[in-house]
LUMBA-125336 format. One record per residue: residue in three letters; x, y negated, z negated of N, C-alpha, C in turn. Coordinates in Angstrom, 1 decimal. Example, Ala and Ser with C-alpha at 12.3 -4.5 7.8 and 13.67 -1.06 7.14 Angstrom:
 res   n.c1   n.c2   n.c3  ca.c1  ca.c2  ca.c3   c.c1   c.c2   c.c3
 ALA   13.2    5.7   -7.8   12.3    4.5   -7.8   13.2    3.3   -7.8
 SER   12.8    2.2   -7.1   13.7    1.1   -7.1   12.9    0.0   -7.9
***
This chain:
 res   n.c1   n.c2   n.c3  ca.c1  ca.c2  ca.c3   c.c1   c.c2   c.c3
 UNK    1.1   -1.5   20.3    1.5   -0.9   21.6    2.9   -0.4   21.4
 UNK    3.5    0.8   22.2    4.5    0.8   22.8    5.3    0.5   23.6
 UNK    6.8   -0.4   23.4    7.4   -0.1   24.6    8.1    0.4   24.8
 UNK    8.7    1.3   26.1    9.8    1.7   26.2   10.8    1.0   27.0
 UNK   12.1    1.0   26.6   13.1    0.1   27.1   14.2    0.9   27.2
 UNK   15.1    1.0   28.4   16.1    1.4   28.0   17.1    0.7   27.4
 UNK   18.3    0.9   27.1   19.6    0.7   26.6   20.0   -0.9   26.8
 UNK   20.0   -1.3   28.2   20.5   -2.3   29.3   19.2   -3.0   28.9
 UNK   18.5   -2.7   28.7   16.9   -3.4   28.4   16.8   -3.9   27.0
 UNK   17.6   -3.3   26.3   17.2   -3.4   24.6   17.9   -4.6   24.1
 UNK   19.3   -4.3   25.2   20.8   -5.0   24.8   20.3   -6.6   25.1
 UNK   19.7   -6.7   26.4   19.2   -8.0   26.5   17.8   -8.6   25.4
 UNK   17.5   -7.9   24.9   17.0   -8.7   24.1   17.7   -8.8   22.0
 UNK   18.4   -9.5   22.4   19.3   -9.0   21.1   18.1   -8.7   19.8
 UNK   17.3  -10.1   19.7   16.5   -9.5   18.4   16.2   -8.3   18.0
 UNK   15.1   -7.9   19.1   14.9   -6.2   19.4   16.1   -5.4   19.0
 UNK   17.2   -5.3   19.5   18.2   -4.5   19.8   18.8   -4.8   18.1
 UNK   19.0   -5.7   17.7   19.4   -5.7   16.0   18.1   -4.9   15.2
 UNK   16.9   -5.4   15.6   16.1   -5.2   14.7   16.1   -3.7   14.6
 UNK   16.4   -2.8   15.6   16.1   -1.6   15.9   17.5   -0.9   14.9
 UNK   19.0   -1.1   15.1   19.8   -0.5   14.4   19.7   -0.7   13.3
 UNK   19.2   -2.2   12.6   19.1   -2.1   11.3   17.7   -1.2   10.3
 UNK   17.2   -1.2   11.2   16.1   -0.1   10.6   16.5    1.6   10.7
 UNK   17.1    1.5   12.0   17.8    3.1   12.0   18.7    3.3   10.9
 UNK   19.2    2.2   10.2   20.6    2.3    9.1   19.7    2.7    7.8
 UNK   18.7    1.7    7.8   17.9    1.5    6.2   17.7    3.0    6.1
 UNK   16.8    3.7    7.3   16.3    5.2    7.0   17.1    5.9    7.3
 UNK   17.9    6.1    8.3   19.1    7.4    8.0   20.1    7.6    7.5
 UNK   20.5    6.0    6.7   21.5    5.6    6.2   21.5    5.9    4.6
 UNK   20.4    4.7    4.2   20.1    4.1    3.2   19.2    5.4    2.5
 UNK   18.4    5.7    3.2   16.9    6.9    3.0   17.5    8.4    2.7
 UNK   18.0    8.7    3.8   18.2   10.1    4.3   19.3   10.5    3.7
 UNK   20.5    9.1    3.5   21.7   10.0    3.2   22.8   10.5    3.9
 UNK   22.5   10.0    5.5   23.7   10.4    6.2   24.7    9.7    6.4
 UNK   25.4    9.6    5.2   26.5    8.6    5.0   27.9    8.6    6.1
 UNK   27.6    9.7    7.2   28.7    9.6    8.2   28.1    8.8    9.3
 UNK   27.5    8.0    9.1   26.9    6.9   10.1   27.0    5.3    9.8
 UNK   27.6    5.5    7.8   27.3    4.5    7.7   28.2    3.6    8.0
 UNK   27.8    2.1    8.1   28.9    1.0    8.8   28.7   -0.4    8.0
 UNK   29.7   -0.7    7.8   29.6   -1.9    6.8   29.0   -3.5    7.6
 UNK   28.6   -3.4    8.6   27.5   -4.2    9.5   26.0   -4.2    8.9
 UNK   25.9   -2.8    8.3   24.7   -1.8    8.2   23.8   -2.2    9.7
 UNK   24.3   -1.8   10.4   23.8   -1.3   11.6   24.4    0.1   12.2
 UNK   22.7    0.8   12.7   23.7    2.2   13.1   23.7    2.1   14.5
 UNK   24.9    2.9   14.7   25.1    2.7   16.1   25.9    4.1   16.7
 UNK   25.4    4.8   17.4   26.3    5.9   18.0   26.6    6.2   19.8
 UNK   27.7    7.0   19.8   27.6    7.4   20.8   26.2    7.6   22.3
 UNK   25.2    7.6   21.4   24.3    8.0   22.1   23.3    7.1   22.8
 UNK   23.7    6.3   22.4   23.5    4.7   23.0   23.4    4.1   24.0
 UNK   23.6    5.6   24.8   24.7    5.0   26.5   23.4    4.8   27.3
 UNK   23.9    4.4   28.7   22.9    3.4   29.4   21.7    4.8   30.3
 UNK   21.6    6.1   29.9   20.7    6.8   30.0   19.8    6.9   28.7
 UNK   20.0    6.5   27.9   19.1    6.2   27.0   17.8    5.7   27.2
 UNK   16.5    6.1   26.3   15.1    5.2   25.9   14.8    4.8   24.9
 UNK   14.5    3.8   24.4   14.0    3.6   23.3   12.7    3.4   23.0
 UNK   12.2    3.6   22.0   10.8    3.6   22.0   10.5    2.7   21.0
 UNK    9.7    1.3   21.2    9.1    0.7   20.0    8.0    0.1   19.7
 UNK    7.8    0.4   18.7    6.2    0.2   18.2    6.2   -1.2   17.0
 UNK    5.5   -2.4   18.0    5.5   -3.7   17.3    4.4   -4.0   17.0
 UNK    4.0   -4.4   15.4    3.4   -4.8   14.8    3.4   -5.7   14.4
 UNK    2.3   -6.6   14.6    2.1   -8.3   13.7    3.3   -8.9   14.5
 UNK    4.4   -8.6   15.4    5.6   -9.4   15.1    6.7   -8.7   14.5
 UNK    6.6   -7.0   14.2    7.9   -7.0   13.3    8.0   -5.0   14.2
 UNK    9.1   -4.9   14.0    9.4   -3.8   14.4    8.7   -2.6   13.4
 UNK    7.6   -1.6   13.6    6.7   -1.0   12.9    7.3    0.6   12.9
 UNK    7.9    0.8   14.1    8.3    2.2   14.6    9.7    2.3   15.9
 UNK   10.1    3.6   15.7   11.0    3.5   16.4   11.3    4.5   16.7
 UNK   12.0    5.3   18.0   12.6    6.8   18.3   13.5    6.5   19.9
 UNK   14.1    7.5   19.6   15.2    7.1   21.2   14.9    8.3   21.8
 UNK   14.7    8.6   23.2   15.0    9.6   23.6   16.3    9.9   24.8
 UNK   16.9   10.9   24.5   18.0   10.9   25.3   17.7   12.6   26.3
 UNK   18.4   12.3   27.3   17.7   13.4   28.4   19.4   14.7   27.8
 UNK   18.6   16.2   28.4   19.4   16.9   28.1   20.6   17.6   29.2
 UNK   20.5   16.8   30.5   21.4   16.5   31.5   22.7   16.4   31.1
 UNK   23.0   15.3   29.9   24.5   15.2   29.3   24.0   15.6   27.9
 UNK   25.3   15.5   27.5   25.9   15.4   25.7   24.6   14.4   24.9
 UNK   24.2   15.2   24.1   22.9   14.8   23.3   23.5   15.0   22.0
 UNK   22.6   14.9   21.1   22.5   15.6   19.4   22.6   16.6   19.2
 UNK   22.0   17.7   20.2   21.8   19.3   19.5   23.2   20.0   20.2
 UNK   23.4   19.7   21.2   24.5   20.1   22.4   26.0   19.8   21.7
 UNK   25.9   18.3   20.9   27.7   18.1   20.8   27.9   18.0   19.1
 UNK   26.8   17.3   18.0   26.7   16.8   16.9   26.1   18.4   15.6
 UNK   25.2   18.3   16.1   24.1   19.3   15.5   24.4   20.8   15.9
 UNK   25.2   21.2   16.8   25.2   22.4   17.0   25.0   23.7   16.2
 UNK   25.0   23.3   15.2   24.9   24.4   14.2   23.5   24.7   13.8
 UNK   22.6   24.0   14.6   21.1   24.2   14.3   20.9   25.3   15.2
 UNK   21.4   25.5   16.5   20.8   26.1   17.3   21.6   27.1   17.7
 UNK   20.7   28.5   17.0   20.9   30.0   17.6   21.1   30.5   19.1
 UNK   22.1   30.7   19.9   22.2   30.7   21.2   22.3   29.0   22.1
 UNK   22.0   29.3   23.2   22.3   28.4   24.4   20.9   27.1   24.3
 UNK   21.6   26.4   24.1   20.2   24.7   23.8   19.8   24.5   24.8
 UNK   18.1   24.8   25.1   17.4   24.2   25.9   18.2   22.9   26.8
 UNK   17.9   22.9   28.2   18.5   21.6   28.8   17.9   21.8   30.1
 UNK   17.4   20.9   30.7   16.9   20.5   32.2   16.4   19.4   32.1
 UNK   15.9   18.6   33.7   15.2   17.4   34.2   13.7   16.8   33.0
 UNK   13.4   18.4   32.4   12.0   18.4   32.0   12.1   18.5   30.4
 UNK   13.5   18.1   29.9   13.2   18.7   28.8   14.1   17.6   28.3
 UNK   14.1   16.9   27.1   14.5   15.7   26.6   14.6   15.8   25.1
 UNK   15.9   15.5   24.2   15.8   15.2   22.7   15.2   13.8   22.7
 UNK   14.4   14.2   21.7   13.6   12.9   20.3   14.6   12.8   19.2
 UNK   15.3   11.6   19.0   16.1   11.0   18.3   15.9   10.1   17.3
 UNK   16.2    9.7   16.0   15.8    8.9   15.8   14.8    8.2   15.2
 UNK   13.9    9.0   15.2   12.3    8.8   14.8   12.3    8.0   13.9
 UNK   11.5    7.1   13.5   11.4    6.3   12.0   10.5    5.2   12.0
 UNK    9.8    5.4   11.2    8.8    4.7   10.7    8.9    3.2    9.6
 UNK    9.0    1.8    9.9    9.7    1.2    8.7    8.8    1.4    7.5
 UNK    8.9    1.3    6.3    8.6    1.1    4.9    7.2    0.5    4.8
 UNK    7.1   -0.5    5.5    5.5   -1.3    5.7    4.6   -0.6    5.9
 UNK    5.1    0.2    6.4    3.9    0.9    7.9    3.6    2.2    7.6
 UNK    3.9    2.7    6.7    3.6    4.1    6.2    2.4    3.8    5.5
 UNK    1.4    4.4    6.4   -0.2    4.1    5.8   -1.1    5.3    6.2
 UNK    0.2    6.2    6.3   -1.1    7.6    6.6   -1.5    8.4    5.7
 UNK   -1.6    9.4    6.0   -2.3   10.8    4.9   -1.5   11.7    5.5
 UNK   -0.9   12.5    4.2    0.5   14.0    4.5    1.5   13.5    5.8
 UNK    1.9   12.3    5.2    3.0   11.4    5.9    3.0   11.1    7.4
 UNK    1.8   11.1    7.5    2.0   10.4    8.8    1.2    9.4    8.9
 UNK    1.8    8.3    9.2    1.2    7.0    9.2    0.5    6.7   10.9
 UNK    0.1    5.6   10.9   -0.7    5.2   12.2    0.0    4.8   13.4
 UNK    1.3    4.5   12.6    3.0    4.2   13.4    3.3    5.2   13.8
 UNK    3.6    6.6   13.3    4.1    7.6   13.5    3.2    8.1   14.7
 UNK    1.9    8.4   14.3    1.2    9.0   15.5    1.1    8.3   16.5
 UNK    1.2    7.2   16.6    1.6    6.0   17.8    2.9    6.5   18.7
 UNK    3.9    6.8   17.7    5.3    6.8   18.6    4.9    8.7   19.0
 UNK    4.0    9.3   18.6    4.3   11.1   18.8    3.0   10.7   20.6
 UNK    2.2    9.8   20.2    1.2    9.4   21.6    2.0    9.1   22.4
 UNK    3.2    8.2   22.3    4.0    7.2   22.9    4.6    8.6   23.7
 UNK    5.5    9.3   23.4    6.6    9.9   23.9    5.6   11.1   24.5
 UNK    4.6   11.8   24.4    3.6   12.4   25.1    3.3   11.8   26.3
 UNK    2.8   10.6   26.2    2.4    9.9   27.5    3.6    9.5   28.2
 UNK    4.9    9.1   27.7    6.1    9.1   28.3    6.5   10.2   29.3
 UNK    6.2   11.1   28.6    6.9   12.5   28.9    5.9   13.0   30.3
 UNK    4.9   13.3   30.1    3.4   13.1   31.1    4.0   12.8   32.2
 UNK    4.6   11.4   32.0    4.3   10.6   33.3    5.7   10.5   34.2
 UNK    7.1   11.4   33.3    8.1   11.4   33.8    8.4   13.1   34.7
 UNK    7.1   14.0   34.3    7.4   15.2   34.3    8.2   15.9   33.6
 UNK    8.3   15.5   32.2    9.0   15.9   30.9    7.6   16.9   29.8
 UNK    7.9   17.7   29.9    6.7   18.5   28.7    7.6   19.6   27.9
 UNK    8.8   18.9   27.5    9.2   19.6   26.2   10.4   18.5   26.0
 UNK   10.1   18.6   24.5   11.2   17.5   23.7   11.9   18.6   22.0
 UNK   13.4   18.3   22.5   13.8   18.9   21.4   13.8   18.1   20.3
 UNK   13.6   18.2   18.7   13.2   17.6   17.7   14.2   18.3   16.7
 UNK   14.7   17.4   16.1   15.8   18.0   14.5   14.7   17.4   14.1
 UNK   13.9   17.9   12.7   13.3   17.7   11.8   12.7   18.3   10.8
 UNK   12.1   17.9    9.9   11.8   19.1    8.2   11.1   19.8    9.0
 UNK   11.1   21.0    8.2   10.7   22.8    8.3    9.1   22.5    8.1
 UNK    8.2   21.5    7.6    7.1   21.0    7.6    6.2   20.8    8.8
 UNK    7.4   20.0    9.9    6.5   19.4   10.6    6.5   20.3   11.7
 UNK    6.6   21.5   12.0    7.1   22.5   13.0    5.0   23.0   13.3
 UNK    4.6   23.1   11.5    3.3   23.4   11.1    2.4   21.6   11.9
 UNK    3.0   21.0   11.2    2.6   19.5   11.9    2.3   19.6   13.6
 UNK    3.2   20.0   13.7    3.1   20.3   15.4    1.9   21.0   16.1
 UNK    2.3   22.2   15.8    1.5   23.3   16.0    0.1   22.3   16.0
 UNK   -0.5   21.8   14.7   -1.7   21.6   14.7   -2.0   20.2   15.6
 UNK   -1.4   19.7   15.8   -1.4   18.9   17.2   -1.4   19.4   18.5
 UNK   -1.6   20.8   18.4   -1.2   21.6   19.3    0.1   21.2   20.8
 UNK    1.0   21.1   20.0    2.2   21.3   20.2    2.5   22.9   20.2
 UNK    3.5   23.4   21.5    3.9   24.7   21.6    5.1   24.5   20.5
 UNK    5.2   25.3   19.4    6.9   24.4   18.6    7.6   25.9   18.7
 UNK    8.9   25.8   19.2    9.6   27.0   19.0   11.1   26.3   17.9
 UNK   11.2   27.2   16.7   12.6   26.5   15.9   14.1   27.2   16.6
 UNK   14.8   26.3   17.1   15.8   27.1   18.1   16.6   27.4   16.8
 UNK   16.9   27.5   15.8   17.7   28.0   14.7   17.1   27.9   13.5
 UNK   18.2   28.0   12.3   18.2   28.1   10.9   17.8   27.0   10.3
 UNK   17.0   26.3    9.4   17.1   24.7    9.0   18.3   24.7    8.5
 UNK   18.9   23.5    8.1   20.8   23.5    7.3   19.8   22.0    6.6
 UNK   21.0   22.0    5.7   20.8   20.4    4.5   21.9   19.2    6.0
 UNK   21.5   18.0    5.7   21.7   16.8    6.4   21.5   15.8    5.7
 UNK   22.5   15.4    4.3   21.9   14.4    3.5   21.1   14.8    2.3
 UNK   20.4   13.9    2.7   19.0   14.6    1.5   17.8   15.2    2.3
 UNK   17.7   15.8    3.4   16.6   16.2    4.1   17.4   17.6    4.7
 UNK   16.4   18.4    4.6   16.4   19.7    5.0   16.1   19.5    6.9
 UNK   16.9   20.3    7.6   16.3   20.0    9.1   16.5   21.2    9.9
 UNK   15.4   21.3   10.7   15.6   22.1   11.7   15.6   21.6   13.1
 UNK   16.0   22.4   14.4   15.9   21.9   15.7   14.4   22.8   16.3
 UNK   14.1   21.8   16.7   12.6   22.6   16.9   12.3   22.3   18.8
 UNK   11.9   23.2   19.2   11.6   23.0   21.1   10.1   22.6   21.0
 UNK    9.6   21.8   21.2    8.3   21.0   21.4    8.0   21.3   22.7
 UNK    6.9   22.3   23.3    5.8   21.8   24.5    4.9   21.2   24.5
 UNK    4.4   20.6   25.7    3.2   19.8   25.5    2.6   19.3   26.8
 UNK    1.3   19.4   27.1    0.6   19.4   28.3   -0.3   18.2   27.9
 UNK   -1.2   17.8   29.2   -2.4   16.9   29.2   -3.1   17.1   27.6
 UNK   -3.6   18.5   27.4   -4.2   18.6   26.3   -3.7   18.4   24.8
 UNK   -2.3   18.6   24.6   -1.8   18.0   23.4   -2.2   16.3   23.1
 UNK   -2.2   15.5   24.6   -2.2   14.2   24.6   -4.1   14.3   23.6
 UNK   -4.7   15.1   24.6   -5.7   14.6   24.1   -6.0   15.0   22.7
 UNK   -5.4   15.8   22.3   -5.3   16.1   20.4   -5.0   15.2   19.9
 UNK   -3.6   14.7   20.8   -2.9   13.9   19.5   -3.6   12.2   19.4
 UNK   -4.4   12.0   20.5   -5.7   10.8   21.0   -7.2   10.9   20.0
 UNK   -7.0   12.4   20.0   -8.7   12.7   18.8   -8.1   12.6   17.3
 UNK   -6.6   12.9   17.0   -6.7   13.0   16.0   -6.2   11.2   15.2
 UNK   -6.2   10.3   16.2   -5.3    9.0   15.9   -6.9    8.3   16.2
 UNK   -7.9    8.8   16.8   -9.5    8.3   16.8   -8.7    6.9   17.8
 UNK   -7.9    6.9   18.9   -7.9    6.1   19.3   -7.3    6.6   21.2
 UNK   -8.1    6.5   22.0   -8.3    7.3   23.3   -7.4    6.3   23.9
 UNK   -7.1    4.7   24.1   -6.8    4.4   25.0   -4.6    4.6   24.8
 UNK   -4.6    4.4   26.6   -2.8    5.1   26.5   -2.3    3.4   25.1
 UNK   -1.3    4.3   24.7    0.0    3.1   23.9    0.9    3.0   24.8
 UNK    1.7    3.1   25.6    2.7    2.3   26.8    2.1    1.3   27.1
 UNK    2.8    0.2   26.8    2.7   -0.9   27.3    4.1   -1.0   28.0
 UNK    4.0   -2.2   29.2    4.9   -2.5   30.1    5.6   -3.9   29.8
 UNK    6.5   -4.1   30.0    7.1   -5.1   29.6    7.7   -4.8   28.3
 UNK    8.4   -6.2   27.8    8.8   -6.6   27.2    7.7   -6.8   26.1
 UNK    7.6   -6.8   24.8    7.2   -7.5   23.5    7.7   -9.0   23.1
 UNK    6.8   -9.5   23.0    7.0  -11.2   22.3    8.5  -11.0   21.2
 UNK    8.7  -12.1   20.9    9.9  -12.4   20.0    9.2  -11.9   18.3
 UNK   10.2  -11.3   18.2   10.2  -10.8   16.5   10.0  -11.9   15.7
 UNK    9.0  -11.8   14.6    8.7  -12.9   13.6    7.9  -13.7   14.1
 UNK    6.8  -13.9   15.0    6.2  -14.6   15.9    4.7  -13.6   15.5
 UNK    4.1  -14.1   14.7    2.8  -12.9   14.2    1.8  -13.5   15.0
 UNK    0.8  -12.2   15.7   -0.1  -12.6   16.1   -1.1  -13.3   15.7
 UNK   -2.4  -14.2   16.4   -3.2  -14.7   15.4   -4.6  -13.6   15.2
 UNK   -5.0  -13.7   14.2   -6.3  -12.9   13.7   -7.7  -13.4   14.8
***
C-alpha cells in the first residue's frame, strides 16, 4: 500500500522520516550523481521539505520499497527556483497542477520489465489516485527523455516543457503529465491490479515484517 503523509506527519514518525532521506541520498546521491546534495549525514534533505509538502510511501514486508514527494506549484518548487533551465518559457503552475519529486525505487524492489518495477507502478497508481481525489490532473516530472514514451503509453498526456540537460549521470527532461479517470484505469490494467493503493493512516514500524 501507499501512504501519503505530509511533512509534519513524516517528521513525527522519525523511523519513516530517516528511512525516507536516507534512501533519497543512496539514489540521488550515491546512484545519480548529484553530488550538490550531498551531506556527510548521508541524508538528503532540501529546501523543499516545507510543511506543504507530500510524501508518498510505499511499504513493503516492513521496509521502505518506494518513494516520491509531491510539492504543489502555488510556491517555489524544483522547476520554478532549482531546475529552471529545463523549461522553455513560463512553468506550468495552479491549484491543479503539482511537481513529482523525488521518485525512487529502493534497490530490493526493482523487479520489473524495461525498468519499471511493481514499486514504481505502485507509486505512478499512488499519485494518480492522489491527484483524482484532490482535483490535481497534471503533475510536472524532471525525468529521462525515455519515460516521456513511458508515459504516453500509460496514456498519460506528456508535454516536454524544454530541452533535456545532463544532471549527474542522468540525462533529464521536465515533462507536463495529464491524466484523467482513464489513465488510472491503464495504469490499474497494466499493474493487473484494480484495487486503489492509498491507504490511510499511518504504516506499522519499519523492520517489523509481516507474517506469510
Amino acid at each position: 500500500m501507499l501512504f501519503a503523509l505530509t511533512t509534519q506527519e513524516l517528521m513525527e514518525r522519525p523511523d519513516l522520516w530517516e528511512a525516507v532521506h536516507r534512501l533519497r541520498y543512496k539514489i540521488f546521491v550515491e546512484e545519480m550523481g548529484w553530488t550538490d546534495l550531498d551531506r556527510p549525514d548521508q541524508l538528503e534533505i532540501d529546501q523543499f521539505d516545507h510543511d506543504e509538502a507530500e510524501h508518498h510511501l510505499v511499504i513493503r514486508n516492513g521496509e521502505l520499497a518506494g518513494y516520491q514527494r509531491m510539492l504543489p506549484t502555488t510556491r517555489p518548487h524544483l522547476l520554478s527556483d532549482v531546475l529552471s533551465d529545463l523549461c522553455e518559457g513560463q512553468s506550468p503552475s495552479g491549484p491543479n497542477v503539482w511537481e513529482l519529486t523525488r521518485y525512487a525505487v529502493a534497490p530490493g524492489f526493482r523487479d520489473g520489465k524495461r525498468g519499471v518495477s511493481t514499486v514504481g507502478t505502485e507509486l505512478i497508481a499512488g499519485f494518480v489516485e492522489w491527484g483524482l481525489k484532490r482535483n490535481v490532473n497534471q503533475v510536472i516530472i524532471e525525468f529521462e527523455p525515455m519515460w516521456v514514451l513511458r508515459a504516453l503509453q500509460l496514456h498519460f498526456l506528456a508535454k516536454p516543457l524544454g530541452y533535456q540537460r545532463t544532471y549527474g549521470n542522468q540525462q533529464v527532461v521536465a515533462t507536463l503529465l495529464t491524466f484523467t479517470e482513464h489513465t488510472l484505469g491503464v495504469v490499474r490494467a497494466r499493474r493487473n491490479h484494480f484495487l486503489p493503493v492509498l491507504s490511510r493512516g499511518y504504516p506499522g514500524l519499519l523492520g517489523l515484517k509481516q507474517a506469510s
